[in-house]
Short mmCIF file of the C-alpha atoms (twelve columns), coordinates in Angstrom:
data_MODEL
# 
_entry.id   MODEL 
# 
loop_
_atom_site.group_PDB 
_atom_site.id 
_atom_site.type_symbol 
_atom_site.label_atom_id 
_atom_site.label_alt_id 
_atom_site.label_comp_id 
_atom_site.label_asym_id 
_atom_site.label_seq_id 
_atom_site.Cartn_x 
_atom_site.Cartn_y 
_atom_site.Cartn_z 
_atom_site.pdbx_PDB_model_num 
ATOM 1   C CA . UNK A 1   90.279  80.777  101.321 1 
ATOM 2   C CA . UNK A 2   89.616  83.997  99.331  1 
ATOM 3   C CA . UNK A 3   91.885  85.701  97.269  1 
ATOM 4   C CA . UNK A 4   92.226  89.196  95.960  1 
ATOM 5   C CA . UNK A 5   94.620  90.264  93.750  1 
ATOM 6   C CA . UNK A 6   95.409  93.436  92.941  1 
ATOM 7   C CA . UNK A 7   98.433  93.589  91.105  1 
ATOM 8   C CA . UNK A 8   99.710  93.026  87.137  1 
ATOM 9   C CA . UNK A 9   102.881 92.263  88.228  1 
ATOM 10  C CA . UNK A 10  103.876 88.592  88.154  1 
ATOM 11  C CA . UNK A 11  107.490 88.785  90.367  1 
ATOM 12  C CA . UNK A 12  108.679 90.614  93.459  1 
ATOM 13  C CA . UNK A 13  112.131 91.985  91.380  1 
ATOM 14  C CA . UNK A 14  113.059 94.863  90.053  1 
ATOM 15  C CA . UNK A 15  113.146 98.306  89.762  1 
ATOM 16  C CA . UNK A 16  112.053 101.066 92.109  1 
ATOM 17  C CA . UNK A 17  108.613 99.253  92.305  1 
ATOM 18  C CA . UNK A 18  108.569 96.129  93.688  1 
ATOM 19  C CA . UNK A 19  105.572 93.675  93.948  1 
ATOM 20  C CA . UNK A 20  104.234 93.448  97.642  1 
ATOM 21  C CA . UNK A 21  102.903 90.050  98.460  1 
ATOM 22  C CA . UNK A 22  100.873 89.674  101.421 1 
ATOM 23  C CA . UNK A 23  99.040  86.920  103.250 1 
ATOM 24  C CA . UNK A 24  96.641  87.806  105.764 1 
ATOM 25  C CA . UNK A 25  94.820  85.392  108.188 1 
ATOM 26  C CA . UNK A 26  91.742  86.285  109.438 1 
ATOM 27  C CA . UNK A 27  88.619  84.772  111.744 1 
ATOM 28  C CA . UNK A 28  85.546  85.360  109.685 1 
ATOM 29  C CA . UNK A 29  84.526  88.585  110.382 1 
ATOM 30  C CA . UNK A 30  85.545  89.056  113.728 1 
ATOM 31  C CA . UNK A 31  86.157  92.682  114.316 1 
ATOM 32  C CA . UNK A 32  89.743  93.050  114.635 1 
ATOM 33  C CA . UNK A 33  90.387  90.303  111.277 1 
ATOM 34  C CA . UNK A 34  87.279  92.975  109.506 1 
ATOM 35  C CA . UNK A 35  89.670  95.754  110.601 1 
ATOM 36  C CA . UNK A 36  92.922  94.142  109.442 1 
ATOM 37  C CA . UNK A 37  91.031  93.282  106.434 1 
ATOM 38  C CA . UNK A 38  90.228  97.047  105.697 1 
ATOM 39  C CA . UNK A 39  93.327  98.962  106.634 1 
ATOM 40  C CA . UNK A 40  94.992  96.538  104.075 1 
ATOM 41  C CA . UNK A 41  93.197  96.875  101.103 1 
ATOM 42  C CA . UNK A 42  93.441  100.466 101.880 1 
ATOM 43  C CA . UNK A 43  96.948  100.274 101.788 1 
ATOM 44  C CA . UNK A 44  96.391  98.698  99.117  1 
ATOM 45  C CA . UNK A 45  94.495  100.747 96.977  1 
ATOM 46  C CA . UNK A 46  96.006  103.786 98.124  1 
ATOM 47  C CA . UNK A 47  100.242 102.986 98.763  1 
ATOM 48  C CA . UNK A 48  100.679 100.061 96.249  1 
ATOM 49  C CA . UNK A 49  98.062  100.269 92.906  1 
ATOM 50  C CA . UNK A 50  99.067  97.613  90.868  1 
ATOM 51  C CA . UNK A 51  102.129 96.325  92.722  1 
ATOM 52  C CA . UNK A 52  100.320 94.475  95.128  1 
ATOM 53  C CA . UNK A 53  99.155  90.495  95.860  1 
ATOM 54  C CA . UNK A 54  96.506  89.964  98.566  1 
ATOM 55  C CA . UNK A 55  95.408  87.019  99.742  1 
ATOM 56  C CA . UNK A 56  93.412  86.779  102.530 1 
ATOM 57  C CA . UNK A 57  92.520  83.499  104.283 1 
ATOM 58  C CA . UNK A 58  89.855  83.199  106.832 1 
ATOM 59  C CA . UNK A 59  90.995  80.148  109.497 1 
ATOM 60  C CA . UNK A 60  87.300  79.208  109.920 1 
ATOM 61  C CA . UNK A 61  87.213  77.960  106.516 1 
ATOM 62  C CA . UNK A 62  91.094  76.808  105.469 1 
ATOM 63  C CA . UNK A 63  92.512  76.023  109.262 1 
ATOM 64  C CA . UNK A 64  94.984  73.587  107.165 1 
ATOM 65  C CA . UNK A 65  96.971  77.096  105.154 1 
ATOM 66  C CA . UNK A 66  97.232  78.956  108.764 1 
ATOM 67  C CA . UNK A 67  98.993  75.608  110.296 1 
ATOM 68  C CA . UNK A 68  100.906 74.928  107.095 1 
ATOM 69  C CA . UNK A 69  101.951 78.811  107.766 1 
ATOM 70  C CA . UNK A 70  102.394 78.001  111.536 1 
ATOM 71  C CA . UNK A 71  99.321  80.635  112.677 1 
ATOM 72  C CA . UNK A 72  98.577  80.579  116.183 1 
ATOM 73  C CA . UNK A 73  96.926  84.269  116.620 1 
ATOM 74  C CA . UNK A 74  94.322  86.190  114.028 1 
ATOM 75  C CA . UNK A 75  95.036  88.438  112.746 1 
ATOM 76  C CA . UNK A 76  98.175  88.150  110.990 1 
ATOM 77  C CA . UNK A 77  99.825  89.174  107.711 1 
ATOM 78  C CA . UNK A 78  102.819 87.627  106.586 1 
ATOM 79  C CA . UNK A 79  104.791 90.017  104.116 1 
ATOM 80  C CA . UNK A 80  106.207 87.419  101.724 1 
ATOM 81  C CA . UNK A 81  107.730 89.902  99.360  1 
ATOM 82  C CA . UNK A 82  109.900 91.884  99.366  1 
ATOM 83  C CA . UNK A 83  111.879 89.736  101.460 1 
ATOM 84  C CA . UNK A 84  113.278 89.517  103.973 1 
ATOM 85  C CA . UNK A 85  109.337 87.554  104.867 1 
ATOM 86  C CA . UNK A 86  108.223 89.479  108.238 1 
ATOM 87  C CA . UNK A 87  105.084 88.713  110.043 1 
ATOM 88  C CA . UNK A 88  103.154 91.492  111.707 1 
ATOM 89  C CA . UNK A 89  100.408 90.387  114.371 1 
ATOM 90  C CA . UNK A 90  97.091  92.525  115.116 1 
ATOM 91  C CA . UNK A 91  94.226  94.724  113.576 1 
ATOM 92  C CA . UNK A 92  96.840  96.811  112.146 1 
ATOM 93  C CA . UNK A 93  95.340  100.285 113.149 1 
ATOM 94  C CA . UNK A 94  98.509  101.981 113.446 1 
ATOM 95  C CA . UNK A 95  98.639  102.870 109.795 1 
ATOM 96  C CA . UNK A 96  101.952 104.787 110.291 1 
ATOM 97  C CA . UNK A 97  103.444 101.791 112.381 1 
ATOM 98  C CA . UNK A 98  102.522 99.400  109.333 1 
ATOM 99  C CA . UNK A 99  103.709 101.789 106.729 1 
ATOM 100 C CA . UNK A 100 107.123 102.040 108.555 1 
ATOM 101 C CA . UNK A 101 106.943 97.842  108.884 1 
ATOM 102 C CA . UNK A 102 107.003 98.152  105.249 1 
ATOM 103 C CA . UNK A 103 109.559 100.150 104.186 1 
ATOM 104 C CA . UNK A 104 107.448 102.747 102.823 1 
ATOM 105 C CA . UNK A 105 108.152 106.465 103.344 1 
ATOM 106 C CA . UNK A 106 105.208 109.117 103.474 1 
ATOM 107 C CA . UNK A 107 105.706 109.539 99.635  1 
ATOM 108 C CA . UNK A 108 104.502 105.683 98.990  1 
ATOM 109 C CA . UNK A 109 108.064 104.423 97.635  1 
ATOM 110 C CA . UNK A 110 110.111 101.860 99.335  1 
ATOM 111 C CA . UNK A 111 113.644 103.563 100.086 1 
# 
């Protein structure tokens, strides 16, 4: 399993700025997990500096998390916070369609 984190925040409450907390599953790099893998940290870097937890975990090497998690199809992220917990399944290409999964409006802040 490999973990990123990218976020000083240590709880998903408060304020205007909550903590995102993602969990992504992957398959090595397979090209749609690589492009999951890149629109994310995009997001990321981009949308949610320093209020967000990534965690990625690649099936090939931790198959026990993704059945724990009840993973049946790469890629998926699992947006554990905010809740409610929502799980979105696919390369996520659709950048706008992922934004608007989120709860995030073109300005980057969660309404």
């Amino acid at each position: 399993m490999k973990t990123r984190s990218t976020s000083s925040r240590d709880d998903g409450s408060g304020g205007d700025h909550p903590l995102y907390r993602f969990r992504l599953f992957v398959a090595g790099d397979e090209p749609n997990s690589h492009q999951a893998r890149a629109t994310l940290e995009r997001l990321c870097a981009t949308r949610l500096p320093d209020r967000c937890e990534l965690v990625v975990v690649d099936v090939f090497a931790d198959y026990q998390t993704a059945i724990e998690h009840r993973i049946i199809v790469v890629p998926t992220l699992l947006i554990e916070s905010p809740p409610p917990v929502r799980t979105i399944i696919g390369s996520l290409d659709d950048e706008a369609q992922l934004l608007a999964a989120l709860g995030l409006s073109e300005g980057g802040k969660r309404p």
